[in-house]
C-alpha positions as CSV (number, residue, x, y, z in Angstrom):
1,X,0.0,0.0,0.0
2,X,2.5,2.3,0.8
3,X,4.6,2.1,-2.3
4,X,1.2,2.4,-4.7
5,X,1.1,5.6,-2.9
6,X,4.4,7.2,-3.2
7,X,4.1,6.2,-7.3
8,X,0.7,8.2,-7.1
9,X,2.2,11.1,-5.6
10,X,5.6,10.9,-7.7
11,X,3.0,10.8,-11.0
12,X,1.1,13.5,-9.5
13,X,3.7,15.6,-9.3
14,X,5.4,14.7,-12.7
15,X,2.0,15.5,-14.1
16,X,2.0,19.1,-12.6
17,X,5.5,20.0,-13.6
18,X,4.6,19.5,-17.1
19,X,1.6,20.9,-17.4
20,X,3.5,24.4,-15.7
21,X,6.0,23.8,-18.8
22,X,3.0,23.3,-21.0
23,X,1.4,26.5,-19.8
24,X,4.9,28.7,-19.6
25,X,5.3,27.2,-23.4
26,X,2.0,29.0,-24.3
27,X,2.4,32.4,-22.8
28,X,5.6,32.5,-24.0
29,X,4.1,31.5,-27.6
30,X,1.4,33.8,-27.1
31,X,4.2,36.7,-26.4
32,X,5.6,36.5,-29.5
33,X,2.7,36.7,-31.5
34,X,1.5,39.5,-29.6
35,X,4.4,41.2,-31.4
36,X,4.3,40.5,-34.7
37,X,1.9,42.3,-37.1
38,X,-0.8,40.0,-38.7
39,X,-0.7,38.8,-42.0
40,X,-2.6,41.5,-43.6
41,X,-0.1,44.3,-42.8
42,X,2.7,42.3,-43.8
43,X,1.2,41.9,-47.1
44,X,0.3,45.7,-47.3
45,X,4.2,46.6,-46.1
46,X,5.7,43.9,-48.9
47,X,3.1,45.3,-51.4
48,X,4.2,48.9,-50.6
49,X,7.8,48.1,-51.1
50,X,7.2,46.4,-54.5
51,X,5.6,49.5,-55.6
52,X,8.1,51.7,-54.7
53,X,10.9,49.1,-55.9
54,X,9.1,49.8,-59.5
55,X,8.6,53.6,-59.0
56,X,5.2,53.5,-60.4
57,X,3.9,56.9,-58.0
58,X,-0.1,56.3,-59.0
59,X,0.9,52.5,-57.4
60,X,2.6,53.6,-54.6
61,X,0.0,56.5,-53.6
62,X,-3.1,54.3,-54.0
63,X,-0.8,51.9,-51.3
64,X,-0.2,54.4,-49.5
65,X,-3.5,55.7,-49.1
66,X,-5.0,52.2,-48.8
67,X,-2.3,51.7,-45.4
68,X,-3.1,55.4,-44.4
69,X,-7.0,54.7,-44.2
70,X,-6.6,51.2,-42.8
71,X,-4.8,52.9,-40.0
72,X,-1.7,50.7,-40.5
73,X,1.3,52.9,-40.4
C-alpha cells in the first residue's frame, strides 16, 4: 500500500510540472505573436515596397493611401 502511494504522488507531481511547462510554453508562444503584425499588414508593407521598388507613383499613392485609411502605419 504504501509504495502504490508514493508512485501516485511521484505521478502527480510529474503531471504538474509539465503541465507548468506546458502552460509557460503557451504564454511565452502567445508573447511572440502579440508582437508580430498580422498577416494582412505584412502583405500591405511587402506590397508597398514592391511598388516603390518599380517607382510606379499612381501604385505607390493608391498603397499608400490604402495603409493610411486602414490605419496601419
Amino acid at each position: 500500500m504504501q509504495g502504490n502511494w508514493f508512485y501516485l504522488e511521484m505521478d502527480h507531481k510529474m503531471r504538474e510540472k509539465e503541465k507548468a511547462e506546458l502552460v509557460a510554453r503557451r504564454q511565452t508562444l502567445d508573447r511572440l505573436k502579440a508582437r508580430r503584425p498580422s498577416v494582412r499588414a505584412r502583405l500591405a508593407r511587402r506590397l508597398f515596397a514592391l511598388a516603390v521598388a518599380t517607382e510606379r507613383e499612381e501604385t505607390w499613392r493608391v498603397v499608400w493611401e490604402r495603409l493610411e485609411s486602414k490605419g496601419r502605419l
